[in-house]
LUMKEVO-373010 format. One record per residue (C-alpha): residue number from 0; residue in one letter; x, y, z. Coordinates in nm, 3 decimals, padded with zeros to 5 digits, always signed. Layout:
<pts>
+-----+---+---------+---------+---------+
:   k : r :       x :       y :       z :
+-----+---+---------+---------+---------+
: NUM : A :       X :       Y :       Z :
...
+-----+---+---------+---------+---------+
</pts>
This chain:
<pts>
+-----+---+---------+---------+---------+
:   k : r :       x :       y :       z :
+-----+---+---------+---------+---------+
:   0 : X : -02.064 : -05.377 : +02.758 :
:   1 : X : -01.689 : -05.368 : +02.632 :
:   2 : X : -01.571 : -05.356 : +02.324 :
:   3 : X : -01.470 : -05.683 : +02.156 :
:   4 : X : -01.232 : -05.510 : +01.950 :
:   5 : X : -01.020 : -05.221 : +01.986 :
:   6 : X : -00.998 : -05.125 : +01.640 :
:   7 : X : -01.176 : -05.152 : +01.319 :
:   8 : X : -00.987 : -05.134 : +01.009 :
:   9 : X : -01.234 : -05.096 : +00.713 :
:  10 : X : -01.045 : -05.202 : +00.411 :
:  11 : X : -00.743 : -05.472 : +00.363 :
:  12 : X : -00.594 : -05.298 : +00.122 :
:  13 : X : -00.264 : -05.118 : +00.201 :
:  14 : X : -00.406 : -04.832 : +00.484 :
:  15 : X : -00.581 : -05.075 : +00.651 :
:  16 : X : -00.363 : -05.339 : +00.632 :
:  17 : X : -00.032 : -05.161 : +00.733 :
:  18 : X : -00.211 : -04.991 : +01.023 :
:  19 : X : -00.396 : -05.320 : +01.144 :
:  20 : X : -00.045 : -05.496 : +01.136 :
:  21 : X : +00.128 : -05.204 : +01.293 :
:  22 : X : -00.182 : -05.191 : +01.605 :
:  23 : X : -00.176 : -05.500 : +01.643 :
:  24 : X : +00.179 : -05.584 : +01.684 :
:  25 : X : +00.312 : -05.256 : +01.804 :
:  26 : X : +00.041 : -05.191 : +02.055 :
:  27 : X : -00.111 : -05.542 : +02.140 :
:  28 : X : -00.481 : -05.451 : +02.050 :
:  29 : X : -00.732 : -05.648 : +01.910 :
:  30 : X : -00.792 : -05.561 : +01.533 :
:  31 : X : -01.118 : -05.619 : +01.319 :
:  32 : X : -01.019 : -05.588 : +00.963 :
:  33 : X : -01.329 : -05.607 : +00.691 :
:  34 : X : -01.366 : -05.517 : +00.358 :
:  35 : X : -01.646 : -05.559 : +00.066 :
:  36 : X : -01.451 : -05.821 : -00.111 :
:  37 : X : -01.378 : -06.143 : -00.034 :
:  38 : X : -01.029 : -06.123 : -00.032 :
:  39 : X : -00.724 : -05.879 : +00.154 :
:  40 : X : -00.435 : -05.653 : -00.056 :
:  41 : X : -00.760 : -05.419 : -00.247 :
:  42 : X : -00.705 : -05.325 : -00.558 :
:  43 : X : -00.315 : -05.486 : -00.555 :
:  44 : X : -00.461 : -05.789 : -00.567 :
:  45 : X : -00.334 : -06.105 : -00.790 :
:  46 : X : -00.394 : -06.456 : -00.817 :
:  47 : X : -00.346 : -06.749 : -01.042 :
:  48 : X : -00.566 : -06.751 : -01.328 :
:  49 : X : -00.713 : -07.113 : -01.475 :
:  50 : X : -00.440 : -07.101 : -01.646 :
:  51 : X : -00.215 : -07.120 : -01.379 :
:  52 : X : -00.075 : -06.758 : -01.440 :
:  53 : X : -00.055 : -06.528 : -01.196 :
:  54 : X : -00.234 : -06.182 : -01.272 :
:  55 : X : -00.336 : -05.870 : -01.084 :
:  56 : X : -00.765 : -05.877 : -01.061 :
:  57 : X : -00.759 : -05.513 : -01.101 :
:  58 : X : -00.468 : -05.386 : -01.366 :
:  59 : X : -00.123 : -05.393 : -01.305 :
:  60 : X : +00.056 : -05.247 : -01.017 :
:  61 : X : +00.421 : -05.178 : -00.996 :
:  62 : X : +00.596 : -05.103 : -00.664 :
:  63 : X : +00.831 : -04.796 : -00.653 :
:  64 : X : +00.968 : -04.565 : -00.417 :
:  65 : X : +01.185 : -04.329 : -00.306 :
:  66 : X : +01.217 : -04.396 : +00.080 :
:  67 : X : +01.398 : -04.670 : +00.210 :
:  68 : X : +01.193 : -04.665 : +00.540 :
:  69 : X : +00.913 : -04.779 : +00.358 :
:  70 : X : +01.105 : -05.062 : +00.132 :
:  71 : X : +01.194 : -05.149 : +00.465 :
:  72 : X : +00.919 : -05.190 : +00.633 :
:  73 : X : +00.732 : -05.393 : +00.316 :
:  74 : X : +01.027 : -05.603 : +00.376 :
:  75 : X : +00.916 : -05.776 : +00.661 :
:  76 : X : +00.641 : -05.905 : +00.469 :
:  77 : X : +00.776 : -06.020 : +00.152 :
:  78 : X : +01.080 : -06.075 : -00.053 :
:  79 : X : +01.169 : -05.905 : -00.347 :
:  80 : X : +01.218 : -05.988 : -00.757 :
:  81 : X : +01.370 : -05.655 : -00.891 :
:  82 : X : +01.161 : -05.521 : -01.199 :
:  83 : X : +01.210 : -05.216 : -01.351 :
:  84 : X : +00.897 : -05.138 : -01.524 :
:  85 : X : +00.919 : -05.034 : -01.946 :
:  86 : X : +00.628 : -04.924 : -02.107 :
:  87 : X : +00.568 : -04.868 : -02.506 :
:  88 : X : +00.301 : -04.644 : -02.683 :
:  89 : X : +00.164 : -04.740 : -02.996 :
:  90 : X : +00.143 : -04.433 : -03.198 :
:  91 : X : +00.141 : -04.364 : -03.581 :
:  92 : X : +00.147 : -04.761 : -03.572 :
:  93 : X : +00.499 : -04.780 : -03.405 :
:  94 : X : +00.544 : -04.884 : -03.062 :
:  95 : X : +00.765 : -04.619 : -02.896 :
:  96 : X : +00.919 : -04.566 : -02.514 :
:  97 : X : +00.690 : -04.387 : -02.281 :
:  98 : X : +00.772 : -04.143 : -02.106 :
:  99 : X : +00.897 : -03.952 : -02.410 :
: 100 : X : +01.299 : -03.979 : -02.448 :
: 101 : X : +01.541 : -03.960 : -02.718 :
: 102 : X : +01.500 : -04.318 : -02.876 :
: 103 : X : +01.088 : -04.176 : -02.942 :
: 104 : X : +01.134 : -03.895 : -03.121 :
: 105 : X : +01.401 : -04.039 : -03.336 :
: 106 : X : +01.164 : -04.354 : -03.416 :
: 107 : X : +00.898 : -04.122 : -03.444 :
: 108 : X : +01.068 : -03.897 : -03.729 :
: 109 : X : +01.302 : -04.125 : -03.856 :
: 110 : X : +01.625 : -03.847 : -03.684 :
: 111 : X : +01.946 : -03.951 : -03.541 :
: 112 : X : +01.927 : -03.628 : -03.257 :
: 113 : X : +02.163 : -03.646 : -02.994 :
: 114 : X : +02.069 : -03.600 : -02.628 :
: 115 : X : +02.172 : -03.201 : -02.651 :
: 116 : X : +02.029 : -03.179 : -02.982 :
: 117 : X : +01.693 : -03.301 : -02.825 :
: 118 : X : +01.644 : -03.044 : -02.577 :
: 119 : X : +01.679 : -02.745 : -02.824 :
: 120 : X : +01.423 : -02.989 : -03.053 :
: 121 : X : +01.192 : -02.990 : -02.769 :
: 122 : X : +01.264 : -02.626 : -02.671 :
: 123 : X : +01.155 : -02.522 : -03.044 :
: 124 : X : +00.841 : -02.693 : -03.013 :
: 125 : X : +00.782 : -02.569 : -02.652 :
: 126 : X : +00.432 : -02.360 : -02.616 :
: 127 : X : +00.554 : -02.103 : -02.327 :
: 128 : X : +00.229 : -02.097 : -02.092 :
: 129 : X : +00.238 : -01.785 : -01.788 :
: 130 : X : +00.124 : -01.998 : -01.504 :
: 131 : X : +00.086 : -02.374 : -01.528 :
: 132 : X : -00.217 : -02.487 : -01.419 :
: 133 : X : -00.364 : -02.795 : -01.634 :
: 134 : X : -00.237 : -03.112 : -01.713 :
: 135 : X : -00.233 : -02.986 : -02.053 :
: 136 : X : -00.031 : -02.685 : -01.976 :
: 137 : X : +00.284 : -02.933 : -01.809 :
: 138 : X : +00.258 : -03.132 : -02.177 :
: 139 : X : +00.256 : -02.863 : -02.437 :
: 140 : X : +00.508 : -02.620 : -02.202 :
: 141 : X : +00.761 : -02.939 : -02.203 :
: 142 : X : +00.756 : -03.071 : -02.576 :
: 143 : X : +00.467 : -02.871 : -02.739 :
: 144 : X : +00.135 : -02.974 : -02.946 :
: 145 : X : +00.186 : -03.223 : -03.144 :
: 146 : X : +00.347 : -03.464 : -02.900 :
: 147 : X : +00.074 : -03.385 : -02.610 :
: 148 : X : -00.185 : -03.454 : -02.921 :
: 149 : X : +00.006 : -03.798 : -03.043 :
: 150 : X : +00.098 : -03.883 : -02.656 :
: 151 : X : -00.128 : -03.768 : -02.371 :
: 152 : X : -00.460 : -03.586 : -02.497 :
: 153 : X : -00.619 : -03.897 : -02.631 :
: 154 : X : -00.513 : -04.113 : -02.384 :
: 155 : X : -00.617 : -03.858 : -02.098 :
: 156 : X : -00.997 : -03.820 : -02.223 :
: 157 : X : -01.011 : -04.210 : -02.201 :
: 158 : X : -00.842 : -04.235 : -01.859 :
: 159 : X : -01.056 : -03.963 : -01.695 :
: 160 : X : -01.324 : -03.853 : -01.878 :
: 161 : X : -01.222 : -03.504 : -01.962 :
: 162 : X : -00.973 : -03.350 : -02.140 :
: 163 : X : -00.618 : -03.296 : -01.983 :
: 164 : X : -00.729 : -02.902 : -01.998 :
: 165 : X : -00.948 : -02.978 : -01.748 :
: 166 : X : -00.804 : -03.162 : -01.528 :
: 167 : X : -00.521 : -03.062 : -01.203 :
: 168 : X : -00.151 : -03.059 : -01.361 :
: 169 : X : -00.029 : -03.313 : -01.143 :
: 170 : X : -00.212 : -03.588 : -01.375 :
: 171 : X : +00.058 : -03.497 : -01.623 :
: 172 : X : +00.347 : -03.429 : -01.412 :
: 173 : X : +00.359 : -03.762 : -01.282 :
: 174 : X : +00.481 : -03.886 : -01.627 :
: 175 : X : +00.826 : -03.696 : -01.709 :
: 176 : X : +01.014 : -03.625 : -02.009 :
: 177 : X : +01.362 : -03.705 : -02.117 :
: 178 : X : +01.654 : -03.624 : -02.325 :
: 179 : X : +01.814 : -03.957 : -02.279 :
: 180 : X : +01.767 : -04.302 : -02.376 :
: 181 : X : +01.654 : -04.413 : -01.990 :
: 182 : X : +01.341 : -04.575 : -02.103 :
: 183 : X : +01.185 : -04.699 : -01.706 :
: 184 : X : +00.904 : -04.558 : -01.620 :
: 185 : X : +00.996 : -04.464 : -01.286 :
: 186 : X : +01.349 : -04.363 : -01.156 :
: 187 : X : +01.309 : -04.408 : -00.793 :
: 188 : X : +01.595 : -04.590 : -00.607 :
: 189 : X : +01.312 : -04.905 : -00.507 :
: 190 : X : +01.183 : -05.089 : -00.776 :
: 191 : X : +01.079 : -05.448 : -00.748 :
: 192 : X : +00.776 : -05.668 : -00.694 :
: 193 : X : +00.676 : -05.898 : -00.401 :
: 194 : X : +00.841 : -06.236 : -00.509 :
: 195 : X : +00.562 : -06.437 : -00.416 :
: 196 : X : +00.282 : -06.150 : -00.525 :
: 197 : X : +00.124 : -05.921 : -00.365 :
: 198 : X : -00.162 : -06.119 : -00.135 :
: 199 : X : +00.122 : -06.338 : +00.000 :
: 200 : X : +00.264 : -06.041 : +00.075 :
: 201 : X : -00.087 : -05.914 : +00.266 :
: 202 : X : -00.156 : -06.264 : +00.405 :
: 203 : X : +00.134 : -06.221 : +00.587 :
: 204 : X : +00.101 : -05.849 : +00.707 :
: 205 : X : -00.218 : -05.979 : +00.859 :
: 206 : X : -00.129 : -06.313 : +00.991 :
: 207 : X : -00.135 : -06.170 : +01.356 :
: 208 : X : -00.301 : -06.322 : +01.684 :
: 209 : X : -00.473 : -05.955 : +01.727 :
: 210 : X : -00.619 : -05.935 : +01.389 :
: 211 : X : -00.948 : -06.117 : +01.290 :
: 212 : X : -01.055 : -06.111 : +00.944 :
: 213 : X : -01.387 : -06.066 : +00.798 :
: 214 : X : -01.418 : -06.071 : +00.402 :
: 215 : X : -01.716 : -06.017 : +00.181 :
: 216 : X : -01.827 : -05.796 : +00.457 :
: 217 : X : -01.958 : -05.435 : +00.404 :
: 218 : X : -01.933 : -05.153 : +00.608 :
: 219 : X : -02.266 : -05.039 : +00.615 :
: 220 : X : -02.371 : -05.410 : +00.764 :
: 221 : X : -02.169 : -05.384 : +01.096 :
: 222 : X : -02.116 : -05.009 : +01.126 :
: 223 : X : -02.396 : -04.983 : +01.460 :
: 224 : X : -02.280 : -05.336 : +01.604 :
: 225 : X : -02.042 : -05.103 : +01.840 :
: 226 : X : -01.748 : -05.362 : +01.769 :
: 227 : X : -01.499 : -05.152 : +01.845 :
: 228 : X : -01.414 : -04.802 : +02.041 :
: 229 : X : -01.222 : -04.666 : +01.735 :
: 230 : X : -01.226 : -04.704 : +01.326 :
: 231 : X : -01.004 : -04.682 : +01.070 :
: 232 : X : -01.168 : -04.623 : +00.778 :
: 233 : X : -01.040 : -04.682 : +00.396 :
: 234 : X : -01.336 : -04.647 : +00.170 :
: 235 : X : -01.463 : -04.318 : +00.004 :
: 236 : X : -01.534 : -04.054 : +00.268 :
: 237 : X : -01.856 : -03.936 : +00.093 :
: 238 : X : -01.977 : -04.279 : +00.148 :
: 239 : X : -01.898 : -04.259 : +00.474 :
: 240 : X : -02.108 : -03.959 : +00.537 :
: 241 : X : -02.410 : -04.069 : +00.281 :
: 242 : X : -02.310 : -03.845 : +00.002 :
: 243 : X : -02.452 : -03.587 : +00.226 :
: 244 : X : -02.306 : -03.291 : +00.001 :
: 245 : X : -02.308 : -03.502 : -00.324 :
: 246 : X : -02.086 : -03.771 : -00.498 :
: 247 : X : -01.759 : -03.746 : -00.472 :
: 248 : X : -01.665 : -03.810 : -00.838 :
: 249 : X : -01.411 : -04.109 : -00.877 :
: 250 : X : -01.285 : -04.321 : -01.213 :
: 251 : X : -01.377 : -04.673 : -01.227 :
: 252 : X : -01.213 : -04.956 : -01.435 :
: 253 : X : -01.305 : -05.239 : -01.632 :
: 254 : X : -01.129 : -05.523 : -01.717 :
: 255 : X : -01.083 : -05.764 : -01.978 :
: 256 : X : -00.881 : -06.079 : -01.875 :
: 257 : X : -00.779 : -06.323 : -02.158 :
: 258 : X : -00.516 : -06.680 : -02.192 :
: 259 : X : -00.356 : -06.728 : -02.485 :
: 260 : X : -00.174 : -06.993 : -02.615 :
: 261 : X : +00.146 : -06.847 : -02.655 :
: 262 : X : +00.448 : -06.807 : -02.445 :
: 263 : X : +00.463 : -06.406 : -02.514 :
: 264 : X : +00.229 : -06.181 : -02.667 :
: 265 : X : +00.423 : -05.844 : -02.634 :
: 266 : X : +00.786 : -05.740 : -02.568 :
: 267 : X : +00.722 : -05.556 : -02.217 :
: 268 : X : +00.450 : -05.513 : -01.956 :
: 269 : X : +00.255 : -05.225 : -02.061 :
: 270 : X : +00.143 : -05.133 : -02.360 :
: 271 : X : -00.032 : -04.800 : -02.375 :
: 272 : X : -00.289 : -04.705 : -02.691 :
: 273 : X : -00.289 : -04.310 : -02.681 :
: 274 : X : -00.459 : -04.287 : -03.040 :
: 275 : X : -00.690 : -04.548 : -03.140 :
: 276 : X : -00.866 : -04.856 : -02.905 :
: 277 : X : -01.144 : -04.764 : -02.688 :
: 278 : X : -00.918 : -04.954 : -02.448 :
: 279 : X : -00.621 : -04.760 : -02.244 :
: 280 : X : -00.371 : -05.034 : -02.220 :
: 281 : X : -00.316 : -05.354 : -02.241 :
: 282 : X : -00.088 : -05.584 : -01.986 :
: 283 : X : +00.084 : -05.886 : -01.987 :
: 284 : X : +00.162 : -06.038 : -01.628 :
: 285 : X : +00.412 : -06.246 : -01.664 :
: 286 : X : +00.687 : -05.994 : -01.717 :
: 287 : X : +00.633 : -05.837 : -01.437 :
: 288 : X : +00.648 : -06.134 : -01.219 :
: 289 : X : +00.909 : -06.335 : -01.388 :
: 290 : X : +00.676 : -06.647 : -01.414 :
: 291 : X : +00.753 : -06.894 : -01.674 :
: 292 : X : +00.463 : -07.058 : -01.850 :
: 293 : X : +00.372 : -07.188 : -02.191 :
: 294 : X : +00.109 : -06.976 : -02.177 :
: 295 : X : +00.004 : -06.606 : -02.110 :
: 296 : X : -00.228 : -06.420 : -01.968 :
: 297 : X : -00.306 : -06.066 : -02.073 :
: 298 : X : -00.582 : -05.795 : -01.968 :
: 299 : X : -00.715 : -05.509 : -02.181 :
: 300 : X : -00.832 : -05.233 : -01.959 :
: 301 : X : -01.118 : -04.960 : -01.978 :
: 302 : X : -01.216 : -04.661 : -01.802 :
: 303 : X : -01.548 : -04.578 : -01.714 :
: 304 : X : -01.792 : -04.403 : -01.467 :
: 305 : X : -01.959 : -04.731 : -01.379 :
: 306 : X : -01.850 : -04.957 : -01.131 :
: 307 : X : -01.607 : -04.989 : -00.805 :
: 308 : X : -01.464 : -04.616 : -00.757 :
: 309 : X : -01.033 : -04.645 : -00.824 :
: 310 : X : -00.920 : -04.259 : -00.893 :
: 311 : X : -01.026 : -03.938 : -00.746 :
: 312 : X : -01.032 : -03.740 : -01.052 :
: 313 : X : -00.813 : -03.412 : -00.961 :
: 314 : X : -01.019 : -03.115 : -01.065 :
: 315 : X : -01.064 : -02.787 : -00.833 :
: 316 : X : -01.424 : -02.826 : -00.813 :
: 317 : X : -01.370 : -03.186 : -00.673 :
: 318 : X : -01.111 : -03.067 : -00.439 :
: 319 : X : -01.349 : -02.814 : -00.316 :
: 320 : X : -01.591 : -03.062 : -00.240 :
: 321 : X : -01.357 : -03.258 : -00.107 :
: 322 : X : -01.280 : -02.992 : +00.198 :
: 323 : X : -01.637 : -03.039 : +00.286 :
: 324 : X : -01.631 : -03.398 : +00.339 :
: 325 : X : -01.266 : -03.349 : +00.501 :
: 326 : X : -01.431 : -03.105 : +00.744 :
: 327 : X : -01.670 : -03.337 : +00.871 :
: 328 : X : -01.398 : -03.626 : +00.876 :
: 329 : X : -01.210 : -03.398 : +01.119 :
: 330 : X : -01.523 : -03.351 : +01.351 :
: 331 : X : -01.561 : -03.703 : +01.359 :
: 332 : X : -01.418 : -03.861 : +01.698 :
: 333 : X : -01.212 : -04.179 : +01.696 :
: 334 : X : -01.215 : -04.271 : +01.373 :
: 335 : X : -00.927 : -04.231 : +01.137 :
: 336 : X : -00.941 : -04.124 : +00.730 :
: 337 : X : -00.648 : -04.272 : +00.573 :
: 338 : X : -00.603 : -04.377 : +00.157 :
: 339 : X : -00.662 : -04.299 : -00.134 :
: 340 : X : -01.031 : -04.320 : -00.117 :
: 341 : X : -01.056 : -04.191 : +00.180 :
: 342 : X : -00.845 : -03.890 : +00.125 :
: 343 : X : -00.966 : -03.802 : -00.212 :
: 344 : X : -00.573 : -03.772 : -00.311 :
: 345 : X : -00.419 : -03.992 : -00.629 :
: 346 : X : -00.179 : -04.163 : -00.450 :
: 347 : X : +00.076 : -04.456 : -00.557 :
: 348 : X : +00.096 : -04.763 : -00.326 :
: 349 : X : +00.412 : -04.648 : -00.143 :
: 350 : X : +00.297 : -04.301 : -00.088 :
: 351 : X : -00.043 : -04.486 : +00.063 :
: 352 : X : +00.181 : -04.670 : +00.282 :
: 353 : X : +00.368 : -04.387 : +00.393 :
: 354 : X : +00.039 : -04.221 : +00.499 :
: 355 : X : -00.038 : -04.496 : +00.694 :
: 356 : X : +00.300 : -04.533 : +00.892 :
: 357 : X : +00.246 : -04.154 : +00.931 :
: 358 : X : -00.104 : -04.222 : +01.072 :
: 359 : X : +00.024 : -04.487 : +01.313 :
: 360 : X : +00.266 : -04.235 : +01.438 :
: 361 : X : -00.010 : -04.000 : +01.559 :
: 362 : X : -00.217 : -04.249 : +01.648 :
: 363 : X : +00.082 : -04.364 : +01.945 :
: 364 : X : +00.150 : -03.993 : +02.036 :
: 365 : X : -00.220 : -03.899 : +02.075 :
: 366 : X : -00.406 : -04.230 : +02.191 :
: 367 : X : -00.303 : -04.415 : +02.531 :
: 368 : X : -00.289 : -04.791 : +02.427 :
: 369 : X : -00.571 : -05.004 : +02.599 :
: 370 : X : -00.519 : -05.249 : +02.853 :
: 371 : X : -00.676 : -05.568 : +02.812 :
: 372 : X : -00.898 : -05.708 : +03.072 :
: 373 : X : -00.990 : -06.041 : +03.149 :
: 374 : X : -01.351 : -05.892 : +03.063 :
: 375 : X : -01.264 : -05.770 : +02.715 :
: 376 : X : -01.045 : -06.072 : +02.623 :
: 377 : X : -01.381 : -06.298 : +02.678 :
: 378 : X : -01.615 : -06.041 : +02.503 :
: 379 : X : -01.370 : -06.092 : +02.205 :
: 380 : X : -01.384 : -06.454 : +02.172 :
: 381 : X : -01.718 : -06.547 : +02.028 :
: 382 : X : -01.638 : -06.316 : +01.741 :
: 383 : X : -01.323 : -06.456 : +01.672 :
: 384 : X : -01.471 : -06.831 : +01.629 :
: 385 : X : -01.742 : -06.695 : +01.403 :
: 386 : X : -01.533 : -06.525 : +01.108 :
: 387 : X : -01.387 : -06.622 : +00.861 :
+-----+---+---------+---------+---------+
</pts>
């Protein structure tokens, strides 16, 4: 019997979604997209609250990049607010800029340093480390002890679990350090968020004749219905392959939504608590969207080992077992490993989408495109009247 899809896509976050989109409208196939929850755009996600406020279900994300191609190519789907994200530390009861720059240490010590006075501050304090290996050893190397203990140790065990000596330096590295007064937390040329949010943005990525949607819908329940000659697949590759050489170990997040009756409850986005709280940060929306409203909604967030996996942890024994399961995923014919998840790699949203453009290039120099047949257009149709 034919296929009545071409494709699966397992996950509407941003892999699946950018590849279904691209299939579908590049290529002309017929595109299954599931995923667990019953909604698209993973864990970018927002919606409006009872309140009326518009919040991310699963913490805060920011979009940034780099490469124009992919600003570009989001652009079809969405307009842009510009938002350059600021984010303040609470630490020996001040809030202070983070990442670390000259208006932080002067708060911090009650100095008037200049921005060349600062680097010879920073170079005194300096721990010199032979070959930099830990998350810790970027920190203390940088601006020594007593900043990673004030800044990044504390609020490192919480995020992950372990300490930042245990953990890959790139954790660390992704945060830099300056000698300046630029307090954004990210200096890449792109920085904005979707004007209307981030599942508008999805809804339309995947508002395609080609593409069916079925939400609320796991994997494991439609996995030997043959749907479809080839998969893309989003979710954690050990799952995938039923843990067959153990967990994969992954971070997991809780969070704490709340209203308030106020029109502000702090003076940026993202707050981080580095030294007290069992609680990493805590986020209020409506800065980052630009939504007025007598009221606001907040979330405090916490880390965990329970619950929906959202960060490979980056430790050399994981990556190790990580090249197992990436073995097998490579032995595995027509179906496609592309994510976060899926790739055991701690990825931000525009690198994920740049994976997946990347993955739709191979897939048109490696994999004819079908044909459609009378035959396979019919097999299709039932299953498009029956989803939702």
């Amino acid at each position: 019997m034919p296929y009545a899809y071409d494709w699966l896509v397992v996950g509407a976050g941003f892999a699946g979604s950018v590849l279904a989109e691209r299939i579908a409208s590049q290529r002309g196939e017929r595109v299954l997209v599931i995923d667990r929850r019953p909604h698209v755009g993973g864990n970018a996600y927002d919606r409006l609250d009872e309140a009326g406020v518009l919040i991310h279900q699963y913490g805060p994300h920011i979009f940034h990049t780099n490469a124009q191609a992919i600003f570009d190519h989001l652009s079809m789907f969405t307009a842009w607010r510009p938002y350059e994200h600021r984010v303040l530390a609470r630490v020996d009861g001040m809030l202070v800029p983070i990442p670390i720059n000259l208006d932080t240490v002067n708060t911090l010590y009650g100095l008037d340093l200049s921005s060349a006075e600062l680097e010879g501050w920073f170079a005194a304090r300096a721990e010199p480390v032979s070959e930099i290996r830990t998350s810790e050893d970027v920190v203390v190397s940088k601006v020594g002890r007593e900043l990673y203990e004030k800044f990044f140790r504390g609020y490192t065990r919480k995020q992950w679990g372990v300490d930042p000596s245990e953990l890959d330096k790139s954790v660390t590295a992704r945060v830099p350090t300056r000698t300046d007064r630029d307090d954004r937390y990210f200096a890449d040329t792109f920085q904005a968020m979707p004007a209307e949010g981030f599942t508008r943005m999805f809804d339309r990525m995947l508002d395609h004749p080609n593409i069916t949607q079925r939400l609320g819908v796991d994997y494991a329940d439609v996995k030997r219905d043959s749907l479809a000659r080839r998969t893309i697949f989003t979710g954690p590759v050990d799952e995938f392959f039923g843990h067959r050489f153990g967990k994969l170990p992954y971070r997991c997040l809780r969070f704490d939504h709340r209203t308030l009756d106020q029109e502000q409850f702090q003076p940026v986005a993202v707050v981080n608590y580095p030294m007290s709280e069992n609680y990493t940060r805590i986020t209020e929306y409506k800065h980052l969207t630009g939504q007025e409203h007598p009221r606001t909604s907040i979330t405090y967030e916490y880390p965990s080992d329970a619950g929906d996996p959202y960060y490979p942890i980056p430790r050399a024994e994981n990556a190790e077992l990580y090249k197992m399961y990436e073995a097998l995923a490579l032995q595995t014919p027509d179906v496609w490993f592309v994510g976060r998840l899926a790739t055991y790699r701690y990825y931000n949203m525009d690198q994920v989408v740049g994976q997946a453009l990347a993955t739709f290039r191979r897939i048109e120099q490696t994999i004819p495109r079908a044909v459609p047949t009378p035959a396979t257009q019919a097999a299709a149709l039932p299953a498009l009247h029956s989803v939702s």
